[in-house]
N, C-alpha and C positions, 0 to 999 in steps of 0.2 A: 603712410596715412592710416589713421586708425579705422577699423570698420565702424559702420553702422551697425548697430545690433538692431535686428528686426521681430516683429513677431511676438514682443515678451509680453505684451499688456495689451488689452483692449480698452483703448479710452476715450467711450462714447458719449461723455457726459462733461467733459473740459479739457482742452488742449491747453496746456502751460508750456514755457519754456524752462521751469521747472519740476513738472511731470517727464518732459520729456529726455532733459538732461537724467533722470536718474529710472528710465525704463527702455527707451528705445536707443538711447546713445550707449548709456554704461549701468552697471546690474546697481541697488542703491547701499550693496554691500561698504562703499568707501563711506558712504555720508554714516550706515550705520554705524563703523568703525568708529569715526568720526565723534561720534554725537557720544554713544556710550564706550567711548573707550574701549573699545574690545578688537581684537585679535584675527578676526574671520575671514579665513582665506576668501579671495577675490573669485574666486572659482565654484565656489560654495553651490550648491542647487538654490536658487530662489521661486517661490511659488507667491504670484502674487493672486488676492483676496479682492473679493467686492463683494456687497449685498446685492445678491441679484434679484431678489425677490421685488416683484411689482407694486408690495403691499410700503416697503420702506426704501422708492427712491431718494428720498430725500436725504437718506443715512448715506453722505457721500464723505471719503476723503481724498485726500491727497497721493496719501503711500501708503499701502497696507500689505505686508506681506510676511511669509512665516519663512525660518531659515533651519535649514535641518531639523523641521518639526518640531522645534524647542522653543522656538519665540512666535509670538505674535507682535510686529514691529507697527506702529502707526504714528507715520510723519504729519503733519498738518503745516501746511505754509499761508502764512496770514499778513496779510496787510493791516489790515485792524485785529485788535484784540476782541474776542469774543466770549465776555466772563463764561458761559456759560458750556464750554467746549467739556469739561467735565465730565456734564450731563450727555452730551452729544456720544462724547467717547461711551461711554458707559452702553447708553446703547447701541451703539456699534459694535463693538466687542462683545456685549449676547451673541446679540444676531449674527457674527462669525463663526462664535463659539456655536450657535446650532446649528451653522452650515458645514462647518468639517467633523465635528464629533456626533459619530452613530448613535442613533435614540436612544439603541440597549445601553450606554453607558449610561445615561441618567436613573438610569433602576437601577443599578448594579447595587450590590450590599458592600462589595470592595474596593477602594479607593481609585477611581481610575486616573492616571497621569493628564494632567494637560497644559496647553504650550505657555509658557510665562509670557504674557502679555508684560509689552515696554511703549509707551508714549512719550509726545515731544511734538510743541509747539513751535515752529519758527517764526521767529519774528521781522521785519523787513518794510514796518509800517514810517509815515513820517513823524509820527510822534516822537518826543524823547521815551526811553524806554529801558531800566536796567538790563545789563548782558547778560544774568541770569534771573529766573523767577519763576513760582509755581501758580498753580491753580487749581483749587482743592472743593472735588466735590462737597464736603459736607461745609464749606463757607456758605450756603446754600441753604442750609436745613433751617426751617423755621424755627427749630425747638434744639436747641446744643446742651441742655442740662442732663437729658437723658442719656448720654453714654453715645458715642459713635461706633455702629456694629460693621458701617459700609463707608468703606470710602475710596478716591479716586485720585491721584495724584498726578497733575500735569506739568514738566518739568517747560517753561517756555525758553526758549532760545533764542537771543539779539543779534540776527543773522545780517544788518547794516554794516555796509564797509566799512573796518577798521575795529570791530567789537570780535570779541571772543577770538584773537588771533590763534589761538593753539587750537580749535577746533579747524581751522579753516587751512592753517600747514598740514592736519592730517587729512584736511579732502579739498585737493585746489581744485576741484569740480567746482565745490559749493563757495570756495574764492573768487573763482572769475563769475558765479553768477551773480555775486554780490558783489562783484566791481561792477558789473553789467549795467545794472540794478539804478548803482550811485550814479553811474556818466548821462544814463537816460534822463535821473533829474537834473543833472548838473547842465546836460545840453538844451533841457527842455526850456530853463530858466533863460537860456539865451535867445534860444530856436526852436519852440513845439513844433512845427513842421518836420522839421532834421534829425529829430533829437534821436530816432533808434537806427538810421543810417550811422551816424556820427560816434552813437554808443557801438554800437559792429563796429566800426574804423578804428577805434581810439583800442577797444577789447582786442582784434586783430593783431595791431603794431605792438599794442603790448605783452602777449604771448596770454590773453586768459580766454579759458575757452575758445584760444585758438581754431584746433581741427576742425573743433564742430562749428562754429560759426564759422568757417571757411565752405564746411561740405552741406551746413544746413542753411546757410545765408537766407535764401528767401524765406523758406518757409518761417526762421526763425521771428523774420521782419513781420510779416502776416498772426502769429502765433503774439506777438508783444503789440500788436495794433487791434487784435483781438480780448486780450486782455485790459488795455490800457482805455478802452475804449466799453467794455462793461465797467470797468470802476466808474469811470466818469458816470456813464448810464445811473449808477447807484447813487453816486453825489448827488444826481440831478433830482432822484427819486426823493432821496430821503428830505432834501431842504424842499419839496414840494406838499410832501405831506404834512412837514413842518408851517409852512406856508398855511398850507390849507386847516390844519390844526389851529394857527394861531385865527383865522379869517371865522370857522368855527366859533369859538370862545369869544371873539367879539362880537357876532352876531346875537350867541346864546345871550349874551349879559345884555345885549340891548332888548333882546326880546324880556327877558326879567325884568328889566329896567321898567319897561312897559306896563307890564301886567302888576307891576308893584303900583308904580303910579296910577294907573284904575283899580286897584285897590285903594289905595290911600283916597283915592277921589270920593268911591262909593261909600264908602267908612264914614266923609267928610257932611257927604249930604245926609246921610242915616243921620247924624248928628244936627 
């Protein structure tokens, strides 16, 4: 039985079962293998990253970590697309970059080295959604005539069972999460109540994610009813203020409506 690995990450700000598959179960060295094709032994040191300053909690991601001080790696896993991740990255990666590089190297008059920043969006929403695509800071820019001096390049990834199979034979980590993923909707459409029992049973017998749904079972269950359960929250929010948006604008128009028509009245009797 494979261990737990414990201790790699402190993650006080969201529990996934996709955080935790690639920090506290296994290092996220396969998935980066994986994603950028590369080579790096599984043993590698990993140092994982976070903004800890109080001034930019909101600069949160998903996966951030440097691997032999050469890369700065940032995974992002999204259910909806977020044009605007870009901008996000962008400032995340500042603010990492002045968390591990000493002050003195920004005065220096000599080139100082620093670590190749790499990004990557995964995708796993229910929209249709091509298996590969980017998203590029400067689509952004108000004014595109003057030359592009800055830009940001977001490679996104259609992490949905059955897309991008050659990514997923180089990490069946990120295969059974994305079986997982599909059985939950597939059971949910029969049986919302059952469905991530049913998704554990069906992933189980079928050898994906095996171990770790074997040795993490409950928590896994509590971790996907936590998630599954702020999405709803957010559906709820957003057709609310849609709601309340639309309830708005016919209010406004009738108060115009109003104040038009006592105008037109008073116009009528001046006359």
């Amino acid at each position: 039985m494979k261990e737990k690995k414990k201790g790699k990450v402190k993650r006080n700000y969201k529990d996934t079962v996709f955080i935790d598959l690639f920090t506290s179960w296994e290092t996220p060295i396969s998935l980066y293998n994986a994603l950028f094709c590369s080579d790096v032994p599984k043993d590698e040191r990993v140092r994982y990253l976070q903004v800890s300053n109080a001034l930019y909690t909101s600069l949160r991601c998903d996966l951030a970590f440097t691997i032999k001080d050469e890369l700065i790696v940032i995974i992002e896993h999204q259910s909806t697309i977020n044009e605007n991740m870009p901008l996000r990255i962008l400032l995340y990666i500042a603010k990492l970059y002045e968390n591990i590089l000493e002050e003195e190297a920004r005065y220096r008059r000599t080139l100082k080295p620093i670590p190749t920043p790499r990004f990557v969006v995964l995708y796993n929403g229910k929209e249709r959604f091509p298996e590969r695509s980017e998203l590029r800071l400067s689509d952004a820019y108000m004014l595109k005539e003057v030359g592009i001096q800055l830009d940001v390049i977001v490679p996104v990834i259609n992490i949905n069972y059955g897309n991008n199979k050659e990514i997923m034979e180089r990490c069946p980590t990120l295969n059974g999460y994305s079986y997982m993923e599909d059985r939950i909707r597939r059971y949910g459409a029969i049986d919302e109540g059952s469905k991530f029992d049913k998704a554990i049973e069906d992933c189980i017998e079928n050898d994906m994610i095996k171990e770790y749904l074997q040795s993490e079972q409950k928590r896994v269950k509590n971790m996907l009813q936590a998630e599954y359960s702020f999405e709803k929250e957010l559906q709820v929010r957003v057709a609310e203020e849609r709601e309340i948006g639309m309830m708005l604008g016919i209010e406004r128009g009738r108060l115009e409506g109003i104040e038009r028509g006592s105008y037109e009245t008073t116009i009528e009797t001046a006359r």
